[in-house]
C-alpha positions as CSV (number, residue, x, y, z in Angstrom):
1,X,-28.3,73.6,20.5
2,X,-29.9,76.5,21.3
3,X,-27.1,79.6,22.8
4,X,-28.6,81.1,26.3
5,X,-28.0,84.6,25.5
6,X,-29.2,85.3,29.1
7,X,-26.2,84.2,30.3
8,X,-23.9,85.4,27.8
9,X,-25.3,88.7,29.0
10,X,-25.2,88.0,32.8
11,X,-21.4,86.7,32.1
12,X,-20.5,90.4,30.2
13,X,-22.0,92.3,33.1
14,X,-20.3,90.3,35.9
15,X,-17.2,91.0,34.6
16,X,-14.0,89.7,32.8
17,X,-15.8,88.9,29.8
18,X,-17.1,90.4,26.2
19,X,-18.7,89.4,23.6
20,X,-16.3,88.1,20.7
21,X,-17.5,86.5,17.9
22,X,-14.4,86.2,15.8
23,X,-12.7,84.2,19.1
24,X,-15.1,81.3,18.1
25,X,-14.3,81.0,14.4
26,X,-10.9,79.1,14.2
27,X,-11.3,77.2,17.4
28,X,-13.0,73.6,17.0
29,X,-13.9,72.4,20.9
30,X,-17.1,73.2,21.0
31,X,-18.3,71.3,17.6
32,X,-16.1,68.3,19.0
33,X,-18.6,68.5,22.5
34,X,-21.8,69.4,20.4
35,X,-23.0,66.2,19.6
36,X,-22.0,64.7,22.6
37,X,-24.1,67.5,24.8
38,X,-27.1,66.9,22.5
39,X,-27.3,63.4,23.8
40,X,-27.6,64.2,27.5
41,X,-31.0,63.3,29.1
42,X,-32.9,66.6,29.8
43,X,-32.0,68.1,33.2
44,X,-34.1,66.2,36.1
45,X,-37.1,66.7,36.6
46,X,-37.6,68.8,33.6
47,X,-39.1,66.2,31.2
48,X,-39.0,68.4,27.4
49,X,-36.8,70.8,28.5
50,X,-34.5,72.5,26.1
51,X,-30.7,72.2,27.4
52,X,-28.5,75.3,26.0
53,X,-25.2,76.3,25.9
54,X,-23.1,79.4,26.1
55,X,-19.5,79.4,24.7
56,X,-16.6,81.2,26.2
57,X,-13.4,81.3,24.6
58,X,-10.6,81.9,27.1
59,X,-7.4,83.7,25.3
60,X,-5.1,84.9,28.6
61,X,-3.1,83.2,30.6
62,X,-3.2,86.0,32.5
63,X,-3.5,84.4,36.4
64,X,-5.7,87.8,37.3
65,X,-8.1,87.6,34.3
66,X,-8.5,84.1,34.7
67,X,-9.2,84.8,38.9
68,X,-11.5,87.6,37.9
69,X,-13.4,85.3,35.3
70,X,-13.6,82.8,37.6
71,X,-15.4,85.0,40.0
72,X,-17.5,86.2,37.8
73,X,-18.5,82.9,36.4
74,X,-19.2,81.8,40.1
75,X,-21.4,84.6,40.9
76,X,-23.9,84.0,37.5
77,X,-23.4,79.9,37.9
78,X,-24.9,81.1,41.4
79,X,-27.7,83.5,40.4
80,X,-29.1,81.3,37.8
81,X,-28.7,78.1,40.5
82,X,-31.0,80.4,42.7
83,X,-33.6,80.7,40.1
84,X,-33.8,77.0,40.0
85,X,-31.5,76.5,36.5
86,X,-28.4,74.1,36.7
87,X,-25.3,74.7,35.6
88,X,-22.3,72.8,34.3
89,X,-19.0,73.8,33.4
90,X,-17.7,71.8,30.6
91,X,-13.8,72.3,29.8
92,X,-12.6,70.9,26.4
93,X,-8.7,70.8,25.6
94,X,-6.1,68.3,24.6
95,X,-3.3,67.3,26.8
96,X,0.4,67.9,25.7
97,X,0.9,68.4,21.9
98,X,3.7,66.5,19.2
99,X,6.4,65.4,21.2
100,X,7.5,62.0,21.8
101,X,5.2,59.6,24.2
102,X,7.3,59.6,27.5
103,X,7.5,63.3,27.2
104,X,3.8,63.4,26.5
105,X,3.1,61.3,29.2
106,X,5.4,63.0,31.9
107,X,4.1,66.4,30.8
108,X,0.8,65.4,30.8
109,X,1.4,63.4,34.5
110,X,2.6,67.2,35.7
111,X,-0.6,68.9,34.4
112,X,-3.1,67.0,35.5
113,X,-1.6,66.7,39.3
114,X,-2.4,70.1,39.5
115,X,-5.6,69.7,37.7
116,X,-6.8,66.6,39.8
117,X,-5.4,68.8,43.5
118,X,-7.7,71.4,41.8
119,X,-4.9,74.1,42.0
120,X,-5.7,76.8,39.2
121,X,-2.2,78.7,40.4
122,X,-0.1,75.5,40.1
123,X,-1.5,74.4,36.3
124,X,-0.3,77.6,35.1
125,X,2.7,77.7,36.5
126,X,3.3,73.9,35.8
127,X,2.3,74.7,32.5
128,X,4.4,77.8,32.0
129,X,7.4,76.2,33.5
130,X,7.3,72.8,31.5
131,X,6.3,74.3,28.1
132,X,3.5,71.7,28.4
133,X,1.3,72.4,24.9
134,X,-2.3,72.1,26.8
135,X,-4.1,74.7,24.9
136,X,-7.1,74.5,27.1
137,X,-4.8,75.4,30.9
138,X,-6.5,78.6,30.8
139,X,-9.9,78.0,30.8
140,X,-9.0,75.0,33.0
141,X,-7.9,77.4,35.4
142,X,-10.8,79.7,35.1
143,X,-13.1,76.9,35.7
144,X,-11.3,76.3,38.7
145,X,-11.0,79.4,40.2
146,X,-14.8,79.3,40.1
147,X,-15.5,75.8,41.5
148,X,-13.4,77.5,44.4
149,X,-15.2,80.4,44.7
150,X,-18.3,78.0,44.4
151,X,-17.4,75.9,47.5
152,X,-14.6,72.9,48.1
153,X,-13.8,71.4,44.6
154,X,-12.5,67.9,43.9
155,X,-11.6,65.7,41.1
156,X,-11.1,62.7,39.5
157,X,-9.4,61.2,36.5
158,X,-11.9,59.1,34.0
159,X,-9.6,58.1,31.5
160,X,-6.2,58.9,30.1
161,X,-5.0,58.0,27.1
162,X,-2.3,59.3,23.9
163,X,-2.8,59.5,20.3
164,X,0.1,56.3,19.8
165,X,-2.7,53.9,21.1
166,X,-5.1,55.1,17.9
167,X,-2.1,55.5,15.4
168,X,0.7,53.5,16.7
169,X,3.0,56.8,16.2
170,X,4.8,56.9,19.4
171,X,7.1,60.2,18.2
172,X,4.5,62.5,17.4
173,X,1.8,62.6,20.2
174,X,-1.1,64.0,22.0
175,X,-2.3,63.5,25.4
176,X,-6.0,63.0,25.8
177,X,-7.5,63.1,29.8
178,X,-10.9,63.0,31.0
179,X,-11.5,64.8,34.3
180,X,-14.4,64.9,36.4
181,X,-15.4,67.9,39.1
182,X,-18.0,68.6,41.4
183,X,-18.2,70.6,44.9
184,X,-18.1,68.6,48.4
């Protein structure tokens, strides 16, 4: 899929991000999401047309960065909405990480509360405070500081799921969740 440098660029000058290469190397969510992307009907209305990406790897938890981000992010998803090109925010992260499956579960339950009551603040702390493993809380969180600055955010939960279901190890887990957002 093609990268929209344009954007890459607009996010850079907005603020709170840079260009970073080397960030992308070692981190695997975005070939996990590829193939899935590439199978999305073209936007409507826009028969033939080429749907791009741009990548952004989030590595604070820093609830300032993250707020600064997110404004920045809702000031280019806006510019580019003007000009008549849609925008979605995709967030890709496993839940809670290797321990047992009612820890899992209970963690997970705590993270995705906050997630689901769109509460940026609260999913960091809840994840700071619970040592919840969810390597993808920050960009979460920057994703929902821009749907806020965007308009009134909600969510719902698709699917939920651990690892035990696939492998039957209920002592060494990983929380799966599928989340859905859009802007009353």
């Amino acid at each position: 899929m093609p990268v929209d440098a344009e954007m890459a660029t607009s996010l850079c000058s907005a603020g709170g991000f840079v260009p970073d290469m080397q960030a992308h190397l070692d981190e695997h969510s975005l070939e996990v999401l590829l193939p899935f992307l590439q199978c999305l009907p073209p936007p409507q209305g826009k028969a033939g047309a080429t749907r791009s990406i741009t990548p952004v790897c989030v590595g604070t938890m820093q609830h300032k960065a993250l707020l600064q981000a997110g404004l920045a992010l809702a000031d280019v998803v806006r510019q580019c909405e003007a000009q008549g090109e849609p925008v979605g925010i995709i967030v890709s992260s496993d839940m809670n990480h290797f321990d047992n499956q009612e820890a899992t579960m209970h963690k997970d339950s705590l993270a995705l509360s906050r997630a689901l009551a769109c509460d940026p603040e609260g999913l960091l702390a809840v994840v700071e405070r619970s040592k919840i493993s969810m390597c993808g809380a920050a960009p979460m969180a920057l994703a929902l500081f821009a749907a806020h600055a965007l308009g009134e955010p909600w969510a719902e939960l698709c699917m939920y799921d651990t690892s035990a279901t696939a492998s039957g190890d209920t002592q060494r887990v990983v929380g799966y969740a599928g989340l859905r957002f859009g802007l009353a």
